[in-house]
N, C-alpha and C positions, 0 to 999 in steps of 0.2 A: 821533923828535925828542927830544932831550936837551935836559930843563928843569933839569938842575941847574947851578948858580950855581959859581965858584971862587971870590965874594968872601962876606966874613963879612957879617954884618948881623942883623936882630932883628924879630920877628914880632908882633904880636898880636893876639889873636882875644879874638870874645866863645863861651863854651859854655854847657855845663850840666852842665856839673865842678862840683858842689855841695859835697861835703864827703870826708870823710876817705877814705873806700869808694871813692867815685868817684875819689878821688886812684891810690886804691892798683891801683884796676882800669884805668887808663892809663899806669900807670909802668912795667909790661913792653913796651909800644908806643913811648914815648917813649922808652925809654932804649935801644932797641934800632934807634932808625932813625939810618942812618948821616945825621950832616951834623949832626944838632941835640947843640948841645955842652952847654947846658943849658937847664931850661923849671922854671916855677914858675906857679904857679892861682891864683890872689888869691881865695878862695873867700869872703873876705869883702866882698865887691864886689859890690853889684848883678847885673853882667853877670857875675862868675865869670871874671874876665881872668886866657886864658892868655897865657903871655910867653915866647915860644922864642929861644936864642940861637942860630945857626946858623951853617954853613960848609958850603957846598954843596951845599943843600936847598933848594927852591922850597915857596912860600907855600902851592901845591897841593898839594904830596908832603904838608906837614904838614897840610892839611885832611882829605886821604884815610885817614894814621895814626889822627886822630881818629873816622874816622867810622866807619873797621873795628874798632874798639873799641868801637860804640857811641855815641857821641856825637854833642850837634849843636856846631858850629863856622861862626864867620863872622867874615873875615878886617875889620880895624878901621884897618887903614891900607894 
C-alpha cells in the first residue's frame, strides 16, 4: 500500500528533541528522507515542537524517521 502524498502540506509533532545534541543526532534522518523539504525543533517549548514541511511524505513515514533515530514523537494535528 502506498501512503505517500503528491500534495505539499506541514506536520507537527510533540518529541524529546531537547537540545543542541539531540538536534544534531536527527539531522542525518531528517535531512535524508525523501519528501520532507524542511523541519525545525522549537526546543524551547514545552513539548520540543517539531515542525516538518513536506511533499510526499505521510505523517507515519515521518514518525517512523523519528523513532529509528531514537526518539519519541506524537503527531499534534
Amino acid at each position: 500500500m502506498n501512503t505517500k502524498s503528491n500534495e505539499k502540506g506541514s506536520f507537527v509533532f510533540k518529541t524529546n528533541i531537547n537540545c543542541g545534541g539531540c538536534v544534531a543526532k536527527i539531522t542525518p534522518f531528517l535531512d535524508a528522507t525523501d519528501g520532507i523539504e524542511t523541519w525545525t525543533v522549537d526546543t524551547e517549548n514545552r513539548d520540543k515542537i517539531l515542525s516538518v514541511a513536506c511533499n510526499g511524505i505521510s505523517k507515519n513515514e515521518i514518525i517512523d524517521t523519528v523513532q529509528k533515530a531514537g526518539f519519541k514523537i506524537e503527531a499534534l494535528d
